[in-house]
N, CA, C and O atoms as a GROMACS GRO file, in nm:
protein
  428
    1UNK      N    1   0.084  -0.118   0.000
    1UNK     CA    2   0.000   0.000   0.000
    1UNK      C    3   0.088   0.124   0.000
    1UNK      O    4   0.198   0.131   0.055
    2UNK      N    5   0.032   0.212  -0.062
    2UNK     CA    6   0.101   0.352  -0.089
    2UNK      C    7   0.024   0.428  -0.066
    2UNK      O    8  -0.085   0.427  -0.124
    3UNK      N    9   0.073   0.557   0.068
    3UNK     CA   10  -0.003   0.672   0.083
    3UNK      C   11  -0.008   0.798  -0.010
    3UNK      O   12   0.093   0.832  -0.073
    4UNK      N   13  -0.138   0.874  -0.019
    4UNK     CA   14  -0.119   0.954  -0.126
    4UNK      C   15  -0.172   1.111  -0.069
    4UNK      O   16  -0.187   1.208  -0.144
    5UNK      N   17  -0.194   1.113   0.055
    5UNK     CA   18  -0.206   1.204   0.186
    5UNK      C   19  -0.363   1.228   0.164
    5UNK      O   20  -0.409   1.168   0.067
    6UNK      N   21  -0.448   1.303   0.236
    6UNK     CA   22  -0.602   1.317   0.244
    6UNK      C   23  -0.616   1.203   0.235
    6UNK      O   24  -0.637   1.171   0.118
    7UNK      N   25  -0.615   1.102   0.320
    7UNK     CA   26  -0.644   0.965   0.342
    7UNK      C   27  -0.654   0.845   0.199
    7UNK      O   28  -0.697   0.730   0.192
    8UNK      N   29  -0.596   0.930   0.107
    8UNK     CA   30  -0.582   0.824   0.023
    8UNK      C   31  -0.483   0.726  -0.004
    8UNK      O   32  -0.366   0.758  -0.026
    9UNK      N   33  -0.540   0.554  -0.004
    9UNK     CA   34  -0.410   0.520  -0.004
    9UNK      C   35  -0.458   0.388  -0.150
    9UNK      O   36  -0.567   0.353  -0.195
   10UNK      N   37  -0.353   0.359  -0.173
   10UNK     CA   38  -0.370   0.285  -0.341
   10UNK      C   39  -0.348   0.113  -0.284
   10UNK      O   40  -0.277   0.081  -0.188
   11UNK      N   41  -0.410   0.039  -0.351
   11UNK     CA   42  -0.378  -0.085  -0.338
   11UNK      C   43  -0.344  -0.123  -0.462
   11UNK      O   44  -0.396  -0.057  -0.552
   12UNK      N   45  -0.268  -0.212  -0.494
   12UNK     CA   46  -0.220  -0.279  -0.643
   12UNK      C   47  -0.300  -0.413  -0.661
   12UNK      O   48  -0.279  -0.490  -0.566
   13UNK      N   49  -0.355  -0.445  -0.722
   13UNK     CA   50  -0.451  -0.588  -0.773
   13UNK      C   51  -0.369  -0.630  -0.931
   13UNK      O   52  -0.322  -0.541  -1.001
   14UNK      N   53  -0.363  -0.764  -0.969
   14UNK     CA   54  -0.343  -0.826  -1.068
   14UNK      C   55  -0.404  -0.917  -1.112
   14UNK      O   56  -0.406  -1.034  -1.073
   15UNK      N   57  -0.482  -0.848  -1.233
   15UNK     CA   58  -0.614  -0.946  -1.281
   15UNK      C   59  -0.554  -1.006  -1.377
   15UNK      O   60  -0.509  -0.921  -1.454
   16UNK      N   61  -0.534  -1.098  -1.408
   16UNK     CA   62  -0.522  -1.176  -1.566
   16UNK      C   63  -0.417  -1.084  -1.658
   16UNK      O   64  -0.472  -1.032  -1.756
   17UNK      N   65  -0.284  -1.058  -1.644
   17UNK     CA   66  -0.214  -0.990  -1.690
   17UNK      C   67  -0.205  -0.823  -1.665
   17UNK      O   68  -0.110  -0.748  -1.687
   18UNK      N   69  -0.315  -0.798  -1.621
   18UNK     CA   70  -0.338  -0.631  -1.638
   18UNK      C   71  -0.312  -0.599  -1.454
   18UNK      O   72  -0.322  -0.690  -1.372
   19UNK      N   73  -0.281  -0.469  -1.420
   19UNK     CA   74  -0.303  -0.483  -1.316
   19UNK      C   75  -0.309  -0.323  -1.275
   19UNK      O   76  -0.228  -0.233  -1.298
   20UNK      N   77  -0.432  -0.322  -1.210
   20UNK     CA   78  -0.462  -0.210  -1.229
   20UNK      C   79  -0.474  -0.119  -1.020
   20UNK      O   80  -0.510  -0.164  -0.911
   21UNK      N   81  -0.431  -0.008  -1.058
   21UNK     CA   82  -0.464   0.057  -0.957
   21UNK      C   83  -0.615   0.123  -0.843
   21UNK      O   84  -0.694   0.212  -0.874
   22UNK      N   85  -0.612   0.054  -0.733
   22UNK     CA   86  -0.736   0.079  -0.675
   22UNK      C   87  -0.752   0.193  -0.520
   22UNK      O   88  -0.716   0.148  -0.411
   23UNK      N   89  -0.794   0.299  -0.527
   23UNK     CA   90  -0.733   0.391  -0.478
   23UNK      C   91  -0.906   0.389  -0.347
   23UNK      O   92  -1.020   0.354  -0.379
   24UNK      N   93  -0.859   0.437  -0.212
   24UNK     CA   94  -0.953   0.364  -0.125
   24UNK      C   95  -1.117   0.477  -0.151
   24UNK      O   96  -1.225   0.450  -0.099
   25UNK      N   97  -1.090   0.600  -0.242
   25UNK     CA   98  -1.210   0.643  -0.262
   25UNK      C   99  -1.302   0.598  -0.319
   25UNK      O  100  -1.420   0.625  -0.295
   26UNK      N  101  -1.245   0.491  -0.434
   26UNK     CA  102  -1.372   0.444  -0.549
   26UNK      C  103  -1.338   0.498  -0.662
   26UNK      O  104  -1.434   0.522  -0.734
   27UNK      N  105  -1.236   0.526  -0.704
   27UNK     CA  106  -1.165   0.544  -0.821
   27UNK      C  107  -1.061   0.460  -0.878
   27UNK      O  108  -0.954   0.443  -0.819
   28UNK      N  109  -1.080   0.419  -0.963
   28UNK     CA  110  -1.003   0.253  -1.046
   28UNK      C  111  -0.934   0.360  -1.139
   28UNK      O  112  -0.987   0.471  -1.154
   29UNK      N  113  -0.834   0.332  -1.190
   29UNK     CA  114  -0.747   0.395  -1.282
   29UNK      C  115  -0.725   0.268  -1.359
   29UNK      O  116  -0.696   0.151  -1.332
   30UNK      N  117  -0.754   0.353  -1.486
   30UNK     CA  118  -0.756   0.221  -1.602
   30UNK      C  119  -0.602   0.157  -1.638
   30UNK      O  120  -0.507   0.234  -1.633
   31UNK      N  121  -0.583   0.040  -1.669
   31UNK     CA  122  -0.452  -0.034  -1.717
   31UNK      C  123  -0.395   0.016  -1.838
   31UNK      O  124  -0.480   0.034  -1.926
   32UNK      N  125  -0.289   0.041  -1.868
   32UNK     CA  126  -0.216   0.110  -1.942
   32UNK      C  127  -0.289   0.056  -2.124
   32UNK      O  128  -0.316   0.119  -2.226
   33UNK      N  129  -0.296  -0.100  -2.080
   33UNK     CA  130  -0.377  -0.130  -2.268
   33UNK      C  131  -0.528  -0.088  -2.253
   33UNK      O  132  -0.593  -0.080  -2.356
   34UNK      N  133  -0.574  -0.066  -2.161
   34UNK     CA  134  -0.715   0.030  -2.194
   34UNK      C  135  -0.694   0.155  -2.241
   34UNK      O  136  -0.766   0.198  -2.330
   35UNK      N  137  -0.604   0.224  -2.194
   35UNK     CA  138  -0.582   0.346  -2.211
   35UNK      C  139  -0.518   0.374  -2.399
   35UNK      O  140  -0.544   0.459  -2.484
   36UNK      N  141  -0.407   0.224  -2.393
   36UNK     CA  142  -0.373   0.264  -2.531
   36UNK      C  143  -0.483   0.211  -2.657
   36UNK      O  144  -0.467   0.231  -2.777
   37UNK      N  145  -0.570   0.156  -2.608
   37UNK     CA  146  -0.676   0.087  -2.728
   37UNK      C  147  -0.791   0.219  -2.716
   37UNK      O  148  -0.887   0.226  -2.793
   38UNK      N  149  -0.773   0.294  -2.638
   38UNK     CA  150  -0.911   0.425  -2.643
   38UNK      C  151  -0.818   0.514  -2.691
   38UNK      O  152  -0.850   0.571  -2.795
   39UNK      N  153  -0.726   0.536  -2.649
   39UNK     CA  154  -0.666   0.630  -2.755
   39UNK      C  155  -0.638   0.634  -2.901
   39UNK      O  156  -0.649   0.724  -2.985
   40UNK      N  157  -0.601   0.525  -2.906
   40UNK     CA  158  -0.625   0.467  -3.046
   40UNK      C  159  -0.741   0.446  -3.134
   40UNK      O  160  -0.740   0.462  -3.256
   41UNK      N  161  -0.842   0.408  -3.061
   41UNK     CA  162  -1.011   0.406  -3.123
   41UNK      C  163  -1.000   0.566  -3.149
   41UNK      O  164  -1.033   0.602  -3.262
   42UNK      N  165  -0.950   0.685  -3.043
   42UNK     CA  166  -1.001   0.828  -3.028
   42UNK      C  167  -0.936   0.862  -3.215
   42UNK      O  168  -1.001   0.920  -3.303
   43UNK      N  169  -0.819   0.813  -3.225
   43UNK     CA  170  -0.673   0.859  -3.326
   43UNK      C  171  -0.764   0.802  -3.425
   43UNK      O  172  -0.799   0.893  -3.501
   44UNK      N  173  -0.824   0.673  -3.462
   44UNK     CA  174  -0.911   0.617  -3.594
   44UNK      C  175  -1.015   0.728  -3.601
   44UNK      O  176  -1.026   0.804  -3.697
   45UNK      N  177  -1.077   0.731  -3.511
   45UNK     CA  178  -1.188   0.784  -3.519
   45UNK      C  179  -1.139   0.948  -3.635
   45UNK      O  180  -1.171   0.981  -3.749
   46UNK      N  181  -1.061   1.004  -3.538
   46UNK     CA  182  -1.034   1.097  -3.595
   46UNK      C  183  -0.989   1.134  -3.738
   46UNK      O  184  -1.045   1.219  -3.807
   47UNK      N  185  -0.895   1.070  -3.771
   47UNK     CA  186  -0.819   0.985  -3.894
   47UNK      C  187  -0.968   0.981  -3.993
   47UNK      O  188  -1.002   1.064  -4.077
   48UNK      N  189  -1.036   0.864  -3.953
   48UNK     CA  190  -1.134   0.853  -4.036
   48UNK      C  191  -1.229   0.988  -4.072
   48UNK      O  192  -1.260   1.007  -4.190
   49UNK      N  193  -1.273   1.076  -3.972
   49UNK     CA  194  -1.328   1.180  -4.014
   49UNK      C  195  -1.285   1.302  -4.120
   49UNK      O  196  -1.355   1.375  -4.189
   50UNK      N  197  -1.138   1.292  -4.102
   50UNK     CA  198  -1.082   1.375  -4.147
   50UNK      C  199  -1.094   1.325  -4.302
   50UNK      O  200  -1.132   1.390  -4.400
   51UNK      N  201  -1.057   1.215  -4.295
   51UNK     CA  202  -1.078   1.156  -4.444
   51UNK      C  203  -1.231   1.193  -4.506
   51UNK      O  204  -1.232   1.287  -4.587
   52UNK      N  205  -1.299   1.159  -4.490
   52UNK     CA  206  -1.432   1.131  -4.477
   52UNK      C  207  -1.474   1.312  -4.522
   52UNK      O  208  -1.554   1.337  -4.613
   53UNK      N  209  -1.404   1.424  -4.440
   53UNK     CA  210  -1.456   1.574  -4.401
   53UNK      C  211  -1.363   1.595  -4.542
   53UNK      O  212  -1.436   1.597  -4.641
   54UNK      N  213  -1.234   1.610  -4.572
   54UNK     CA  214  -1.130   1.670  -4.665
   54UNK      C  215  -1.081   1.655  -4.731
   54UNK      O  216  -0.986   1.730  -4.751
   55UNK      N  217  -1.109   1.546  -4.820
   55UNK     CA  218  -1.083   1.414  -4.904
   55UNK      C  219  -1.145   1.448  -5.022
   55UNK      O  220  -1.114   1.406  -5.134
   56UNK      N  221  -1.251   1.543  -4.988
   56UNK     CA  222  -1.363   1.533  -5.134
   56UNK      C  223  -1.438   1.407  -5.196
   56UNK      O  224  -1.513   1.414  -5.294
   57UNK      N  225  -1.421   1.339  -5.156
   57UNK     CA  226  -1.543   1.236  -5.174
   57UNK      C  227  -1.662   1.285  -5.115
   57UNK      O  228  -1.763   1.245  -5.173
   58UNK      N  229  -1.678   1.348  -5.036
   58UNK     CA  230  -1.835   1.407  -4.990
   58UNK      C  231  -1.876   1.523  -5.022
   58UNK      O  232  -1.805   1.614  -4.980
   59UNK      N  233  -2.013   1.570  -5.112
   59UNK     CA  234  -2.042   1.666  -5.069
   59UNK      C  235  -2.163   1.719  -5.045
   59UNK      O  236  -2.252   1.634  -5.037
   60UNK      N  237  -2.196   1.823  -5.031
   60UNK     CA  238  -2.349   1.855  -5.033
   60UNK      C  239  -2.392   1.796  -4.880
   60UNK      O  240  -2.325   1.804  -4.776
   61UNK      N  241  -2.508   1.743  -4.897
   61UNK     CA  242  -2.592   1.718  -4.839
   61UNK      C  243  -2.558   1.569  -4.740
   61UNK      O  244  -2.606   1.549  -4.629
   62UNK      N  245  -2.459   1.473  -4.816
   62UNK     CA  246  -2.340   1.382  -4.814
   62UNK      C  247  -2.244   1.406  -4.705
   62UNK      O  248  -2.202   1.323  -4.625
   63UNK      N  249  -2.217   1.518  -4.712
   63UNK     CA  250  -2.087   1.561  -4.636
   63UNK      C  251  -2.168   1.639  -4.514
   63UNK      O  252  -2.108   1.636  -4.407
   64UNK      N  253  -2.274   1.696  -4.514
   64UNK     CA  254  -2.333   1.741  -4.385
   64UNK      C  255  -2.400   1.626  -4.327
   64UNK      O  256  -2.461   1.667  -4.228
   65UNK      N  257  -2.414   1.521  -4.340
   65UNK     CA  258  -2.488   1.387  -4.279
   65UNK      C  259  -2.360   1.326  -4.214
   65UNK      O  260  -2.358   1.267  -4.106
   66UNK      N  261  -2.254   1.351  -4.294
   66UNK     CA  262  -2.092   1.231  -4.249
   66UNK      C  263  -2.114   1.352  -4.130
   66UNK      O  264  -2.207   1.334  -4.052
   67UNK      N  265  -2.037   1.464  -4.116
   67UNK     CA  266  -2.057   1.548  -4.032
   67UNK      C  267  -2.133   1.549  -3.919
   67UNK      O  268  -2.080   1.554  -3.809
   68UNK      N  269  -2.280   1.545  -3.937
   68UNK     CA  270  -2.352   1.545  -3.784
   68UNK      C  271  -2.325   1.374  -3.768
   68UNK      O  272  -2.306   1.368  -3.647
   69UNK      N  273  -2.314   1.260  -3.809
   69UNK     CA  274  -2.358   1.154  -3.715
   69UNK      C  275  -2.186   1.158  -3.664
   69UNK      O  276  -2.144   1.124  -3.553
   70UNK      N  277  -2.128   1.194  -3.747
   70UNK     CA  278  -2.002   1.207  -3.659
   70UNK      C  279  -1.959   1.262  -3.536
   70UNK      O  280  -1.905   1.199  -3.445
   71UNK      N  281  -1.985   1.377  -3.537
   71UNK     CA  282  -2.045   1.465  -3.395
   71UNK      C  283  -2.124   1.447  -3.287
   71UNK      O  284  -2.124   1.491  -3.172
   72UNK      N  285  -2.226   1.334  -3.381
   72UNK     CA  286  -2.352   1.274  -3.299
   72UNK      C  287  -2.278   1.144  -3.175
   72UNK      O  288  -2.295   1.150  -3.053
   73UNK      N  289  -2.209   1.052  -3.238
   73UNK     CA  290  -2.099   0.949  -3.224
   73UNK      C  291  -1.980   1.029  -3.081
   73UNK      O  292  -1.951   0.966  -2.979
   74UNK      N  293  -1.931   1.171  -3.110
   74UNK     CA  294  -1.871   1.222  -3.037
   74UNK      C  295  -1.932   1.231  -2.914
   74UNK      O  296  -1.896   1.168  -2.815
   75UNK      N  297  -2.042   1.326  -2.921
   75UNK     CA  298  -2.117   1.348  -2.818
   75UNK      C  299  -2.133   1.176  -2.734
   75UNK      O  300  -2.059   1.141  -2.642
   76UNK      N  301  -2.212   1.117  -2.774
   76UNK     CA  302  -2.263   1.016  -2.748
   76UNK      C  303  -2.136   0.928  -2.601
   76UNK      O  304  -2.148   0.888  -2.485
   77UNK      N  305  -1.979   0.944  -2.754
   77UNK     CA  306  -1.893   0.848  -2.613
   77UNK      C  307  -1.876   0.929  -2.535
   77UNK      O  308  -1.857   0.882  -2.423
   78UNK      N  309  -1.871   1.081  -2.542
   78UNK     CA  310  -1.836   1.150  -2.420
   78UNK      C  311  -1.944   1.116  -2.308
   78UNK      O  312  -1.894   1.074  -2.204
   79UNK      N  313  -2.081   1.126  -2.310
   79UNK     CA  314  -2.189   1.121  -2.223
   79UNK      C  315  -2.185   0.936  -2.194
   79UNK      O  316  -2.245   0.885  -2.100
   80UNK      N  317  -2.132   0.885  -2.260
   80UNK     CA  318  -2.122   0.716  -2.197
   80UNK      C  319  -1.994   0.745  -2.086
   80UNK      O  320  -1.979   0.691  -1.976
   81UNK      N  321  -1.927   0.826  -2.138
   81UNK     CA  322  -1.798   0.767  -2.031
   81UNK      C  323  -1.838   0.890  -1.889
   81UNK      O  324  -1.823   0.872  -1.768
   82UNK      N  325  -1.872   0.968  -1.936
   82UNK     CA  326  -1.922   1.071  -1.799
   82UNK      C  327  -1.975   1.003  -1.705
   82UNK      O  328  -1.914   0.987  -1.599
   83UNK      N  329  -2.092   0.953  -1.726
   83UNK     CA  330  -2.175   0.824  -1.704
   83UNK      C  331  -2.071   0.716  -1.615
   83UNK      O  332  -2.091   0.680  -1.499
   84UNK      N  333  -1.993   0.687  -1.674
   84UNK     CA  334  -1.910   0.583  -1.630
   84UNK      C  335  -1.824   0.642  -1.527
   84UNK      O  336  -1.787   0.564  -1.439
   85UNK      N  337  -1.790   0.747  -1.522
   85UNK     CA  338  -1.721   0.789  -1.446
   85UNK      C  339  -1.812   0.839  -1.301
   85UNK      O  340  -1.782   0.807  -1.186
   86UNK      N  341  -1.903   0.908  -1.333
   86UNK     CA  342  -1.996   0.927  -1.243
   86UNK      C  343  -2.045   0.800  -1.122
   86UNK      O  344  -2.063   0.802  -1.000
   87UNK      N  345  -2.055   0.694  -1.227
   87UNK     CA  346  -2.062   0.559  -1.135
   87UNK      C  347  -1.973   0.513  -1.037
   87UNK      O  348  -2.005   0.442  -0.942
   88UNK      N  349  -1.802   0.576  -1.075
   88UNK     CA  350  -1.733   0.531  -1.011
   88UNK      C  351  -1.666   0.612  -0.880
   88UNK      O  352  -1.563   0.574  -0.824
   89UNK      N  353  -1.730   0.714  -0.846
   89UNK     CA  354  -1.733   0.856  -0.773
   89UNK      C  355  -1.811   0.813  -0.645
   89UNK      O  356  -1.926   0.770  -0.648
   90UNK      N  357  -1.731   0.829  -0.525
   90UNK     CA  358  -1.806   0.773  -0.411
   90UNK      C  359  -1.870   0.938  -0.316
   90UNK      O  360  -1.967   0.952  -0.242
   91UNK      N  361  -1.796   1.010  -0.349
   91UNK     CA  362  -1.842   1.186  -0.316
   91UNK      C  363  -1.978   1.181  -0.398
   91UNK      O  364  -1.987   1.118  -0.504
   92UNK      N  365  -2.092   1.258  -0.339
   92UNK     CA  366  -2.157   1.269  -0.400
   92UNK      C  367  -2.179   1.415  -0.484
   92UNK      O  368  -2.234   1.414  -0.594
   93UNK      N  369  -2.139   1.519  -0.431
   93UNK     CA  370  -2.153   1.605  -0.508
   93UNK      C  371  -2.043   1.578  -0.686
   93UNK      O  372  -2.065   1.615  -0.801
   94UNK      N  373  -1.917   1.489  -0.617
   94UNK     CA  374  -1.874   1.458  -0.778
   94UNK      C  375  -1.959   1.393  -0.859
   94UNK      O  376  -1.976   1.436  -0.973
   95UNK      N  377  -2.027   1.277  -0.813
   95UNK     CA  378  -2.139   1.201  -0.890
   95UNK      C  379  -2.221   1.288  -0.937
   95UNK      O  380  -2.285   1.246  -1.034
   96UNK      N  381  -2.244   1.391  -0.906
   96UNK     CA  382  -2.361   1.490  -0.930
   96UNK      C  383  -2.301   1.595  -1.026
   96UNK      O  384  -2.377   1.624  -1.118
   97UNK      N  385  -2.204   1.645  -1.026
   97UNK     CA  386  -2.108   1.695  -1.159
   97UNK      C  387  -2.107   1.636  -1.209
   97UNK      O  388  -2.158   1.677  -1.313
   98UNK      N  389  -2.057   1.460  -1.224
   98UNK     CA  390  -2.009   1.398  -1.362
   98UNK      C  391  -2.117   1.383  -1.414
   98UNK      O  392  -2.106   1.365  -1.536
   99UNK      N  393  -2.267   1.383  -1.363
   99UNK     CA  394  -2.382   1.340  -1.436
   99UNK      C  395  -2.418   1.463  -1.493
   99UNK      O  396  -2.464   1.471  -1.607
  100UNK      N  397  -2.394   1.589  -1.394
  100UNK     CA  398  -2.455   1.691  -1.480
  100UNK      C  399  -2.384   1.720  -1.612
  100UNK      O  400  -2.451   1.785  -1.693
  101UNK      N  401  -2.197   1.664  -1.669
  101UNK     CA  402  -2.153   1.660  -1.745
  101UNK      C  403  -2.176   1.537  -1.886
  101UNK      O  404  -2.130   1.526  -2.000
  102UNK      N  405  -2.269   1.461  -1.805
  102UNK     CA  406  -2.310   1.323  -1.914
  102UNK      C  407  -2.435   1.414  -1.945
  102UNK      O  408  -2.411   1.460  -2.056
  103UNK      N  409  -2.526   1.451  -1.912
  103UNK     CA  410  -2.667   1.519  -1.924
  103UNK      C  411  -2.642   1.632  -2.082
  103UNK      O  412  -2.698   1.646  -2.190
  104UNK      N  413  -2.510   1.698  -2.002
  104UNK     CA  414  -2.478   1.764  -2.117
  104UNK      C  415  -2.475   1.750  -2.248
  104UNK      O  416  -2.534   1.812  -2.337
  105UNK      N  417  -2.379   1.639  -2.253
  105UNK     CA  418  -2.305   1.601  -2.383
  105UNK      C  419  -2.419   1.467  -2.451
  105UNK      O  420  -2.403   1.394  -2.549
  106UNK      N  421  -2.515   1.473  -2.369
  106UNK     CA  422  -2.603   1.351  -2.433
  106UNK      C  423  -2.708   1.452  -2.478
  106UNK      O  424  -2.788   1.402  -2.557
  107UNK      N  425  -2.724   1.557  -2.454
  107UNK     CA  426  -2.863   1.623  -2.484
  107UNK      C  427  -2.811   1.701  -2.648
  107UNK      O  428  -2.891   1.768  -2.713
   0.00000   0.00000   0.00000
């Protein structure tokens, strides 16, 4: 165990190769290949839009549809992971920010 002062202290767990940090508030910090496979989904994602937005294969009416569901898609993982994060928040006024930040980005 490792102290991290304001009574936080971290425990180390090892699940099936991954091993991830568990900190005594209720906050899990994700394993380094979660982190690099969402960043990477974030980098396609992006990649692909750009193609998709500047490429000229789209236009008109074409290229404003690629556009909003793309945005739509944005919004969407942001308000899933707010959500997710909100769940994992043992304070309640944070639970109550992260939701008012999923509310946001889903509306």
């Amino acid at each position: 165990m490792r102290g991290f002062g304001r009574g936080f202290t971290a425990h180390k767990i090892k699940h099936e190769r991954e091993e991830y940090t568990l900190i005594e508030n209720g906050v899990n910090c994700a394993s380094s290949r979660t982190r690099v496979l969402t960043l990477s989904a974030l980098v396609a994602f992006v990649v692909v839009y750009g193609i998709g937005t500047y490429s000229g294969l789209l236009e008109g009416v074409a290229l404003l549809w690629w556009s909003d569901i793309a945005w739509t898609i944005s919004s969407l993982a942001a308000g899933l992971k707010c959500l997710h994060t909100a769940r994992a928040r043992t304070r309640r006024n944070e639970r109550l920010a992260w939701y008012a930040f999923a509310i946001a980005a889903l509306l």
